[in-house]
C-alpha positions, 0 to 999 in steps of 0.5 A: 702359173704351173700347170701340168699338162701332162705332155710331153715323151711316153715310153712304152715299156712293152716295146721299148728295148733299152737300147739307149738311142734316144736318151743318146740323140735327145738335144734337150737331155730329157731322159735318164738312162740306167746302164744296169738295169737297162730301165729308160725314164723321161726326168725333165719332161717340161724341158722336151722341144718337141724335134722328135728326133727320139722317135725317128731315130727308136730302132722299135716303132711304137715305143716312144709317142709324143703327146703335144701340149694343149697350147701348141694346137 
C-alpha cells in the first residue's frame, strides 16, 4: 500500500538563506542543493529519518519544520 502522507521536512523560502547547511549535515541525503541558483528543495522526503539534525544545525530559526507522519503519534 503507498500512501502519501505528506510529512516529512518543509523549507520556508521566505527565511531559508541557501546556505546549504542542512543539505550538508542530513544523514539520509534528503535534499538536493543547486549551487547556482542557491535554491534548496527536499527530493527524497520518504527517506527523512526524522534525527533533526537539519533544524538544530538551520543558522535561521523558522526555515526548516519537521511535519511527523501520522503513524509516529
Amino acid at each position: 500500500m503507498n500512501i502519501n502522507y505528506k510529512c516529512g521536512i518543509k523549507i520556508d523560502y521566505s527565511r531559508c538563506t541557501g546556505c546549504g547547511k542542512c543539505h550538508e549535515i542530513c544523514p539520509a541525503d534528503i535534499f538536493m542543493f543547486d549551487d547556482s541558483s542557491k535554491l534548496l528543495t527536499v527530493e527524497y522526503p520518504e527517506e527523512c529519518c526524522y534525527c533533526g539534525a537539519c533544524i538544530m544545525d538551520c543558522l535561521v530559526e523558522g526555515a526548516l519544520r519537521m511535519e511527523l507522519p501520522l503513524l509516529c503519534l
